[in-house]
C-alpha beads as a LAMMPS data file, in Angstrom:
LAMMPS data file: protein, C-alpha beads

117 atoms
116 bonds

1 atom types
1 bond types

-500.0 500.0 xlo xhi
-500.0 500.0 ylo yhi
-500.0 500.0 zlo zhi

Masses

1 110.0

Atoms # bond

1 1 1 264.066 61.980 248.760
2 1 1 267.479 64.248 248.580
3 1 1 269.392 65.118 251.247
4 1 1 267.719 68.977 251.112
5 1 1 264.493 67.861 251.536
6 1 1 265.036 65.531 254.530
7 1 1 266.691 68.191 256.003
8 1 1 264.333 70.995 256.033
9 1 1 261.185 68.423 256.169
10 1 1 262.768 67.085 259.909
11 1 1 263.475 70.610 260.595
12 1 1 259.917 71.586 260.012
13 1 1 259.091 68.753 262.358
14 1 1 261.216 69.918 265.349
15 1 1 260.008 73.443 264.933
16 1 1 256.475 72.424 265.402
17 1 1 257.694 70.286 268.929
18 1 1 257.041 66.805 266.837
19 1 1 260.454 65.620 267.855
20 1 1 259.193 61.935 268.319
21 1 1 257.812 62.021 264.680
22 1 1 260.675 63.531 263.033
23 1 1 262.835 60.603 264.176
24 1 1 260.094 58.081 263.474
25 1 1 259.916 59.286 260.368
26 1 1 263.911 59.794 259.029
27 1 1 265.951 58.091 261.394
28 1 1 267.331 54.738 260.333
29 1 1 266.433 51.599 262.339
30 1 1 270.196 51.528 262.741
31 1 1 271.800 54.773 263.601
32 1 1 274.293 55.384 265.590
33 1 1 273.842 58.550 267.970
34 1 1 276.971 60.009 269.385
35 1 1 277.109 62.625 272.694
36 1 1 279.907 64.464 273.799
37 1 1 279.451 62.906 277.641
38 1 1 281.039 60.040 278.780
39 1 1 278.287 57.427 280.047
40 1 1 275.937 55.200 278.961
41 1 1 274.301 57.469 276.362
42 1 1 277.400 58.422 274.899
43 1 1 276.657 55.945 272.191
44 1 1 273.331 54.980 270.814
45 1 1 272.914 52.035 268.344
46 1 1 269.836 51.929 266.780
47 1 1 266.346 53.555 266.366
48 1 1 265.095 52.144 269.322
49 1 1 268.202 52.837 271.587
50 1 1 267.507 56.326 270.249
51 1 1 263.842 56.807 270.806
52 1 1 264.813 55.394 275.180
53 1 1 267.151 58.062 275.087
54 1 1 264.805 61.146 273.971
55 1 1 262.355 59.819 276.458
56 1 1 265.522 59.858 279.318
57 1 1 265.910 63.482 278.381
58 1 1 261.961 64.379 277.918
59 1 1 261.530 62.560 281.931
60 1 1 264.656 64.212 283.195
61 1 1 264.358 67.897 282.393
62 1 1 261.756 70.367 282.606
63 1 1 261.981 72.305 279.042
64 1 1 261.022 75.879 279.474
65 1 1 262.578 77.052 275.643
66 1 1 263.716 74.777 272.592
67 1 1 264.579 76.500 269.814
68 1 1 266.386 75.133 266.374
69 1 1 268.056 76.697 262.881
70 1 1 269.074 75.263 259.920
71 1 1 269.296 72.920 258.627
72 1 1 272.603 74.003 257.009
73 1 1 273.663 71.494 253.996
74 1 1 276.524 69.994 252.962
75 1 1 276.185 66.784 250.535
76 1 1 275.228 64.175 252.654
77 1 1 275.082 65.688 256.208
78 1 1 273.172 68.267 257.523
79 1 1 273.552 70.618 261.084
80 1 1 271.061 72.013 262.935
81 1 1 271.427 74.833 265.872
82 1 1 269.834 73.980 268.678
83 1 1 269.142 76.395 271.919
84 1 1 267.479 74.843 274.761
85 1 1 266.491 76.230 278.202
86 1 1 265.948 73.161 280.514
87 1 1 265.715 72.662 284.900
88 1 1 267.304 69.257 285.479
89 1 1 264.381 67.859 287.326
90 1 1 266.984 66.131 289.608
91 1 1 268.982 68.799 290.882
92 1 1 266.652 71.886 290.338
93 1 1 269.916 73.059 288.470
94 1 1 268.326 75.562 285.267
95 1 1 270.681 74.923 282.322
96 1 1 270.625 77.107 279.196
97 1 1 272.958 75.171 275.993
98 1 1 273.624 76.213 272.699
99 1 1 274.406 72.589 270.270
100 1 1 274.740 71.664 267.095
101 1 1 273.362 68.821 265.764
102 1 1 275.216 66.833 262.730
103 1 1 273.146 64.328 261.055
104 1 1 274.441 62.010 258.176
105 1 1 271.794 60.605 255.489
106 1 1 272.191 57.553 253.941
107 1 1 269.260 56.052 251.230
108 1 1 267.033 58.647 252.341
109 1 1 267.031 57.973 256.032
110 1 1 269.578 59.847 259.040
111 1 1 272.336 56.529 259.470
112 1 1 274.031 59.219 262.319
113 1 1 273.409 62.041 264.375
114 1 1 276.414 63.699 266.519
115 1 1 275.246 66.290 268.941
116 1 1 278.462 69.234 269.641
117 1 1 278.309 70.930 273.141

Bonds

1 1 1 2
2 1 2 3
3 1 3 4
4 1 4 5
5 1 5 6
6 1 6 7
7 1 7 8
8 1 8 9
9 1 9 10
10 1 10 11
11 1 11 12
12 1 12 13
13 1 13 14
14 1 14 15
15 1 15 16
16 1 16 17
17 1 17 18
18 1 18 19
19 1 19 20
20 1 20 21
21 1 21 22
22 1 22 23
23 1 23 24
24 1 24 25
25 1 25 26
26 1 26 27
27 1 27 28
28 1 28 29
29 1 29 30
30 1 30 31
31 1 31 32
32 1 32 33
33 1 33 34
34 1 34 35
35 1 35 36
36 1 36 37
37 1 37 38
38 1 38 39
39 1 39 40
40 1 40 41
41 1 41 42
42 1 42 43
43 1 43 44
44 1 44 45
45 1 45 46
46 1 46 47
47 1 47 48
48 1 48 49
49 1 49 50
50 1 50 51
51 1 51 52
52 1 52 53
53 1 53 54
54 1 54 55
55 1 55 56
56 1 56 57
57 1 57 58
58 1 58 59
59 1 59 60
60 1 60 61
61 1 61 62
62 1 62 63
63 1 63 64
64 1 64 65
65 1 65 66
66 1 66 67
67 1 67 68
68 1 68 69
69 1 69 70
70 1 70 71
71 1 71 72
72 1 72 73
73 1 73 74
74 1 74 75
75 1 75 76
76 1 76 77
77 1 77 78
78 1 78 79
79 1 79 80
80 1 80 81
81 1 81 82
82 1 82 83
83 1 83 84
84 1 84 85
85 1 85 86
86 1 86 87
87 1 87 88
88 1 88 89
89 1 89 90
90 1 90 91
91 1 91 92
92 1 92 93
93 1 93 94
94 1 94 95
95 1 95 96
96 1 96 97
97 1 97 98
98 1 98 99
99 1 99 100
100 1 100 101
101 1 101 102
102 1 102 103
103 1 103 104
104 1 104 105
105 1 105 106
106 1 106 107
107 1 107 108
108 1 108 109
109 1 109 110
110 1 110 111
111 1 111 112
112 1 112 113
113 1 113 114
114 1 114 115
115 1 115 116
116 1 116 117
């Protein structure tokens, strides 16, 4: 599978709210996720380290909008926009954020994501 179609094919799958089956089905069982935050989660290693982070953010936040574009190509790496309208369930505090999310493909699976804040 080329680069193109893993791109718009995990695209599809976050439009449609599958999150958790776009990065069952693409991510590599070891990528390497990268935030820009300092803490634990700064760094993922590996599709499970991955999937306990989504679930962090899914149990910590109350989405109200998710939105992404893209994917926008180039060679091996792909970026997707992402806007997302979340109450951090912590602090009440409503956050709106515009990212962009980098992902490198390797043999047909995602080997990296970097997330740009």
């Amino acid at each position: 599978m080329t680069t193109d179609q893993i791109a718009k094919d995990f695209v599809a799958l976050l439009k449609e709210g599958k999150h958790h089956e776009a990065a069952n089905r693409f991510n590599a069982d070891d990528i390497v996720s990268y935030e820009n935050m300092p803490g634990p989660m700064a760094v993922c290693r590996g599709k499970e380290a991955v999937r306990q982070k989504g679930e962090w953010w899914v149990a910590n936040h109350e989405m109200h909008d998710f939105s992404s574009e893209g994917p926008y190509l180039n060679g091996d790496q792909f970026a997707v926009r992402f806007h997302v309208d979340v109450t951090v369930k912590e602090t009440g505090e409503r956050r709106v954020m515009d990212e962009v999310g980098l992902y490198t493909v390797e043999n047909g699976r995602i080997v990296e994501e970097r997330f740009f804040y």
